[in-house]
C-alpha positions as CSV (number, residue, x, y, z in Angstrom):
1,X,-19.3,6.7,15.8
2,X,-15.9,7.1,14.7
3,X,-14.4,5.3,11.6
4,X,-11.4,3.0,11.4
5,X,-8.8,4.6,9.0
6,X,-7.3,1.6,7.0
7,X,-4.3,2.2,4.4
8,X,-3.5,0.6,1.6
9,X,-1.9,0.7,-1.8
10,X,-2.8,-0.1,-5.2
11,X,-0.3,-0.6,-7.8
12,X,-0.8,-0.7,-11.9
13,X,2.4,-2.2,-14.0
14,X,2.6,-1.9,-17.5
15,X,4.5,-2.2,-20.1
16,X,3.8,-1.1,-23.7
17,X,-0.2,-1.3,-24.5
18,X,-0.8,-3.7,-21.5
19,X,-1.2,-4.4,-17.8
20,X,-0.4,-7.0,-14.9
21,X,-3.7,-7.8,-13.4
22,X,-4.7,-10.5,-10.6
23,X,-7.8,-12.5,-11.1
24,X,-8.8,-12.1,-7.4
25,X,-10.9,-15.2,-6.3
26,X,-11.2,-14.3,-2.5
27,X,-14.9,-13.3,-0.9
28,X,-14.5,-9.8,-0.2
29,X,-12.6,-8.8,-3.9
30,X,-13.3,-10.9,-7.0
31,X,-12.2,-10.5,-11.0
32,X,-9.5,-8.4,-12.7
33,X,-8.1,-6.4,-10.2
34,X,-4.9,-4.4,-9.6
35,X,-2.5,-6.0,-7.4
36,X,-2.6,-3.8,-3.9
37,X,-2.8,-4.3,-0.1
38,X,-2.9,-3.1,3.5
39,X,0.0,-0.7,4.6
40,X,1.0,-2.8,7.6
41,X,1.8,-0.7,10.6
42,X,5.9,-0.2,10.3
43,X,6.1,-0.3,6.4
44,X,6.1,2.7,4.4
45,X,3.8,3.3,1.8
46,X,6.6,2.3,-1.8
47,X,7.9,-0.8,1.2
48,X,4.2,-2.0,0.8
49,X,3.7,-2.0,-2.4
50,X,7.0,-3.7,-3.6
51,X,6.1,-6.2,-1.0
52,X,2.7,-7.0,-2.0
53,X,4.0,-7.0,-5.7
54,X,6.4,-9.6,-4.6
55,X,4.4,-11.2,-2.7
56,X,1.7,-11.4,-5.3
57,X,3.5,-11.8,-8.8
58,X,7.3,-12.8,-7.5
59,X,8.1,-9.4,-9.7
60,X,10.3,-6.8,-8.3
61,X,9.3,-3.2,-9.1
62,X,12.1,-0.2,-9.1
63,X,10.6,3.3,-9.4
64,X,6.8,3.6,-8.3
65,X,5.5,7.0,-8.3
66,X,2.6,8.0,-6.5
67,X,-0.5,9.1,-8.8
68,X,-3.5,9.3,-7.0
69,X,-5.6,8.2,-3.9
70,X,-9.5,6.4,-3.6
71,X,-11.5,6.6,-0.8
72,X,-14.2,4.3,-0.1
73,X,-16.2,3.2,2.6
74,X,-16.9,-0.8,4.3
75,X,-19.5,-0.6,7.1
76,X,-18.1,1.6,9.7
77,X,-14.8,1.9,8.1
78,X,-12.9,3.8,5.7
79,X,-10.3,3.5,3.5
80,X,-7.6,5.3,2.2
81,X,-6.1,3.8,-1.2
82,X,-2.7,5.1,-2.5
83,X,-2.4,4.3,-6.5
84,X,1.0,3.7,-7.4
85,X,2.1,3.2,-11.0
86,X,5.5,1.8,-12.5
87,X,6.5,0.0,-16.3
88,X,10.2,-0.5,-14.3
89,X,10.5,-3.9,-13.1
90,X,11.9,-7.5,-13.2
91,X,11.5,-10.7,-12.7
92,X,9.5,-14.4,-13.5
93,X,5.8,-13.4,-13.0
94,X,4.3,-16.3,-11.0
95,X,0.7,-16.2,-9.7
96,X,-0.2,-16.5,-5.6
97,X,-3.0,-17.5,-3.9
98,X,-4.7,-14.4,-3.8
99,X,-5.4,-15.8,-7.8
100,X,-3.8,-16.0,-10.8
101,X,-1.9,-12.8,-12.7
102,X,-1.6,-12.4,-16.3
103,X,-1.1,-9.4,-19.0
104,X,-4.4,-7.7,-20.4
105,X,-4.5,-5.5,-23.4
106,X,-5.2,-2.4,-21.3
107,X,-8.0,-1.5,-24.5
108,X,-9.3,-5.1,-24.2
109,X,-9.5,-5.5,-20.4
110,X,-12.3,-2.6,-20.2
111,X,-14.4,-4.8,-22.5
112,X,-14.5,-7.4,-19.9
113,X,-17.6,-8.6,-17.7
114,X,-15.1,-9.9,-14.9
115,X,-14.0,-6.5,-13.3
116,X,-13.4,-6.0,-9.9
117,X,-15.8,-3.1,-8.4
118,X,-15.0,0.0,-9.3
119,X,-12.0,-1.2,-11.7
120,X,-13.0,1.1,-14.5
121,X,-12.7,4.4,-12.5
122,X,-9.6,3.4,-10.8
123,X,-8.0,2.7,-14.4
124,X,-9.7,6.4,-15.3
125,X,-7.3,7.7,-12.7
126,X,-4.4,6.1,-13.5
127,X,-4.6,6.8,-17.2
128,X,-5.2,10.6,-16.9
129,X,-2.8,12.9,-15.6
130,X,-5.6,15.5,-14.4
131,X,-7.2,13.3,-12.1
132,X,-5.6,12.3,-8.8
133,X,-8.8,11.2,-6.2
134,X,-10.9,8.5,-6.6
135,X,-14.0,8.8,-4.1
136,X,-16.5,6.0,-4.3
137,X,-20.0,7.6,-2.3
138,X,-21.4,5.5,0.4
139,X,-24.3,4.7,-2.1
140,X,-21.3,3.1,-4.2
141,X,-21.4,6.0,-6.9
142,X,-17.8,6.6,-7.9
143,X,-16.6,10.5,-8.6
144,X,-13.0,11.2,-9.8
145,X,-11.4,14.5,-8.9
């Protein structure tokens, strides 16, 4: 059987030693998470992400640059993740209700029991320069490239 392709972006803002994370509280994704979302099927991949960021936080963000990908799996379907990082932005930060964001000491947060899956190897690919894939097995083991 053939799999669904599904696109979407993830996005990491920071400034200084911390960053903007959403406390997800929906079914499907729950805890500290980055704030990301489905590439809807006229936007472009940056149009995406500053819309979910606005959407998400009321920030606006200038000056994303592409860092990496993560593939993973849901039943019969796969997706594609584009990771998109940027400390250039403005704005009142105001939580949605996709949950509530705040700043996290980007030392701190990895301390924390209330991670979204897979948060820790996402932020591994963000943080270092020599990875750019994040592929998370069917059998949910995650390998960075």
């Amino acid at each position: 059987m053939r799999k669904k392709v599904f696109v979407t972006v993830i996005i990491m803002i920071y400034k200084d030693d911390k960053i903007l994370l959403q406390n997800r509280i929906n079914k499907k994704t729950h805890g500290l998470s980055f704030i990301g979302g489905h590439v809807e099927n006229d936007d472009s991949i940056i149009l995406t992400a500053v819309r979910e960021i606005k959407e998400e936080t009321n920030l606006d963000v200038h000056s994303l640059k592409i860092v990496g990908v993560k593939e993973y799996f849901d039943k019969d379907d796969k997706y594609l993740s584009i990771l998109l990082k940027t400390n250039d932005f403005d704005g009142e930060l105001k939580s949605s209700d996709e949950g509530e964001v705040n700043w996290y000491n980007i030392n701190e947060v990895q301390k924390s029991n209330n991670l979204s899956e897979h948060f820790l190897a996402t932020l591994k690919v963000f943080r270092d320069e020599g990875l750019n894939e994040l592929l998370i097995l069917s059998n949910q083991e995650s390998v960075t490239l």
